[in-house]
N, C-alpha and C positions, 0 to 999 in steps of 0.2 A: 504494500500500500504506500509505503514513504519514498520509494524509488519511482510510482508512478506519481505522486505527488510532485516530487521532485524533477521528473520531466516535462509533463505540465508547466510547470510554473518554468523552464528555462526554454520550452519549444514553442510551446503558448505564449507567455508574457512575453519573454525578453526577444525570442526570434521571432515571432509574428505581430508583437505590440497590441496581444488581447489583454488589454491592461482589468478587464471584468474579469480575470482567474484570480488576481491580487483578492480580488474580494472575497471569494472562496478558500484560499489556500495561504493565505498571508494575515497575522493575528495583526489587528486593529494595534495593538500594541507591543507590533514586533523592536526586538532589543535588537538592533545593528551596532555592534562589537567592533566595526569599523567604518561610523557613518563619515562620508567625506565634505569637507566643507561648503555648509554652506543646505546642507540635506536636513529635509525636514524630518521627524522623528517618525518611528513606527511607521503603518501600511503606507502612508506618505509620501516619505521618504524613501521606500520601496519602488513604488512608481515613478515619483519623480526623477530615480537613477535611472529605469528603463528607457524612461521617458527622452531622456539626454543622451544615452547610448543609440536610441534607435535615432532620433535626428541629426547625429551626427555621422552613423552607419547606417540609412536605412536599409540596404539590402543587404542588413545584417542576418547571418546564418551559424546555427550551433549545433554542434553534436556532443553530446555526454561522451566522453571518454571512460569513466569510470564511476560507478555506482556504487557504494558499501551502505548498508542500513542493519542499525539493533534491534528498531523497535521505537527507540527513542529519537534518536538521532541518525541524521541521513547525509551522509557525505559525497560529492560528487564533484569530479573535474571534467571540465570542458572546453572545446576551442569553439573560437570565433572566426569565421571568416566575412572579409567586409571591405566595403571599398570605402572612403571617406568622402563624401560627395554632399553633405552639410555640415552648419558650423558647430564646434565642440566648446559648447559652453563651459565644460566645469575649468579649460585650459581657455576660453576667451579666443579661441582660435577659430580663423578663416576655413572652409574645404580646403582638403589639399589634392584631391581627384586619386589618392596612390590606395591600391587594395594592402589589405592589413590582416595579417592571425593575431588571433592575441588567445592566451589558453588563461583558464580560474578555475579557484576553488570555493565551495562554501560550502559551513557545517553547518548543517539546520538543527535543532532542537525542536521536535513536534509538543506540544499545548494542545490538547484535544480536537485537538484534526487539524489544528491551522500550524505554521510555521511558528515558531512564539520567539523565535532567539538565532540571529544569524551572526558568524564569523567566517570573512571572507579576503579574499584575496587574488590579485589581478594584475598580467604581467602588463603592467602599468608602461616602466622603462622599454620592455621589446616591441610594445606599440608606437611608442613614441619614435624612438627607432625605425620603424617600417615605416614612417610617414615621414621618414625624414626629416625630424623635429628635435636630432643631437642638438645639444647648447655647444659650441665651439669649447675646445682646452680653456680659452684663457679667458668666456666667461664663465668655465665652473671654478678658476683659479677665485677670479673675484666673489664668485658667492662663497669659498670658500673662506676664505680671508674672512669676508663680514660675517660669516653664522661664527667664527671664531673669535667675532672682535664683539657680538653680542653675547657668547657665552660667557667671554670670560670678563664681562659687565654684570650679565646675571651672578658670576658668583662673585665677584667682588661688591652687589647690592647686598647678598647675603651672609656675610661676612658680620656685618652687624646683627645680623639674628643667626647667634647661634656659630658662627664662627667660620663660614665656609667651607671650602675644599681643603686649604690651608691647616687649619686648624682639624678637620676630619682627620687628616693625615697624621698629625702630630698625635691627637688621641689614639687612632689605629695605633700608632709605635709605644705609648707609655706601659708602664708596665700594671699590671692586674694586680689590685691588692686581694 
């Protein structure tokens, strides 16, 4: 039953955009364990992902690679095939016209027949890749540079509560009475 549920909701919802299964097989207050910015909560939020995938890949296409279910919980990977031929909101980005695989995962948790609790996962970077959307060397040099010049702001704000990384470190060394 959670394996047919489970394809459903990825051949249904996500590759033909019967976004009416979400209502049947998606709990009103599903827990996404990895909602992306900006996603609104529960069934929602559920759709509103589909919803943004399929306009940016309509002639989006999926096959389950793999199915495992307990009873409780339903596990399944799957690839996408897809041409980009609208624009990709959750990146702010234009079509790019170029076809794209991209393969996921997600662990369902079933709640009395509906989906009640997802953890998922999405090869995010070898999409980006297929559409030709690498950041050059030397602007990931620069974002690297600044997520390092805002860490280590974050921990020297923290440093007055509590003592920082600094001070973490000195405690890890002292000795145990």
């Amino acid at each position: 039953m959670l394996k047919t549920m489970y394809l459903r909701w990825l051949l249904e919802e996500w590759g033909q955009g019967n976004y009416a299964v979400a209502e049947e097989l998606i709990a009103e207050d599903l827990v996404d364990h990895n909602r992306l910015p900006g996603q609104p909560a529960g069934r929602a939020g559920e759709v509103w992902t589909a919803r943004m995938i399929r306009r940016a890949f309509p002639d989006a296409t999926f096959e389950a690679d793999v199915l495992i279910s307990d009873g409780e919980y339903v596990i399944g990977r799957w690839t996408m095939t897809a041409t980009n031929t609208g624009a990709f909101d959750l990146f702010g980005l234009p079509p790019t016209g170029r076809p794209v695989t991209m393969t996921g995962q997600e662990i369902f948790r079933v709640r009395d027949g509906q989906f009640a609790e997802v953890w998922h996962q999405e090869d995010v970077g070898g999409m980006l890749c297929a559409l030709g959307l690498e950041p050059p060397p030397f602007m990931m040099r620069l974002a690297a540079r600044r997520s390092a010049r805002q860490y280590r702001r974050h921990v020297a704000g923290r440093r007055g509560v509590g003592g920082g990384l600094a001070e973490a470190q000195r405690r890890a060394q002292a000795p145990v009475d």
